[in-house]
Structures are given as C-alpha cells and as structure tokens.
N, C-alpha and C positions, 0 to 999 in steps of 0.2 A: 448716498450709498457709500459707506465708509470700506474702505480695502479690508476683507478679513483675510488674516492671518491664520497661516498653517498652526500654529500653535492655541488658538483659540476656536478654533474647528473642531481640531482633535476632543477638546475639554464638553464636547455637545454632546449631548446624548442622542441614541440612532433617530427618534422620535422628533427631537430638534433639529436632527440634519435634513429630512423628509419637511420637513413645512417649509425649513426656509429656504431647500432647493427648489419648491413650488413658488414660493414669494421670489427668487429670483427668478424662473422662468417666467413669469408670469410677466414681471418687470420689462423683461426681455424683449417680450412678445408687444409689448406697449411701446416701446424703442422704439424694434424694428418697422412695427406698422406705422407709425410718425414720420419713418426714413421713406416709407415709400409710400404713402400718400405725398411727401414733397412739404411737411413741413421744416420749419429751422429748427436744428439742432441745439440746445444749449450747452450741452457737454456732447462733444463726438467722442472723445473718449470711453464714454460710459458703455458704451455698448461693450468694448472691448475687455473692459474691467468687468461687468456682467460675463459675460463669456469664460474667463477666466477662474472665476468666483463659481459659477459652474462646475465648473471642470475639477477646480480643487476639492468642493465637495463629494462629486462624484466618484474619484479619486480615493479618498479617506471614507465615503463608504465601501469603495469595493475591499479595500484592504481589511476592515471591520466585519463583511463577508465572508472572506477568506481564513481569517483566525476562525471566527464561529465553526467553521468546518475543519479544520486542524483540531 
C-alpha cells in the first residue's frame, strides 16, 4: 500500500474515490482483525497509514459534496 497523495486523490474521479475507499476499509478490517486475533504484525504502521488514507479520502469527497451543492 503505497501513501496516496492529496494531489493524486484530487485527480479521481467521485466513482474512483467510492471503490477505493471500500478497498481500503476493507484492508482495514483485515488489519485490525489479524491485531486481535494476536497475530504478528508485519507492518505496524500500516494500520496507521490505512487510517489516514481514509480520512483523506473522506475528506476530498466531502469537499466534492459541498461544491456540488454551492
């Protein structure tokens, strides 16, 4: 899972943004149930960056929302 970038977020279309904030929750959910079933982690970071990666999505769609209605 490579860091996306606010500037190549932006360039997705609403359609693009919807699948691959599904494929990262998704990820997520695979993570965090690994962490607590008590398996090892190979990246503990990843959750963190998943998390984030969320949120910026989330983020640039609400703003994407917002114009629509302006």
């Amino acid at each position: 899972m490579a860091i996306m970038k606010i500037k190549q977020i932006r360039e997705m279309k609403l359609e693009d943004l919807d699948k691959k904030l599904s494929e990262l929750r998704l990820e997520l959910l695979k993570e965090m149930g690994n962490v607590k079933m008590g398996r090892p982690i190979k990246n503990p970071g990843k959750i963190k960056e998943l998390r984030r990666a969320i949120a910026r999505l989330l983020t640039i769609k609400q703003e994407r929302m917002k114009e629509g209605k302006k």
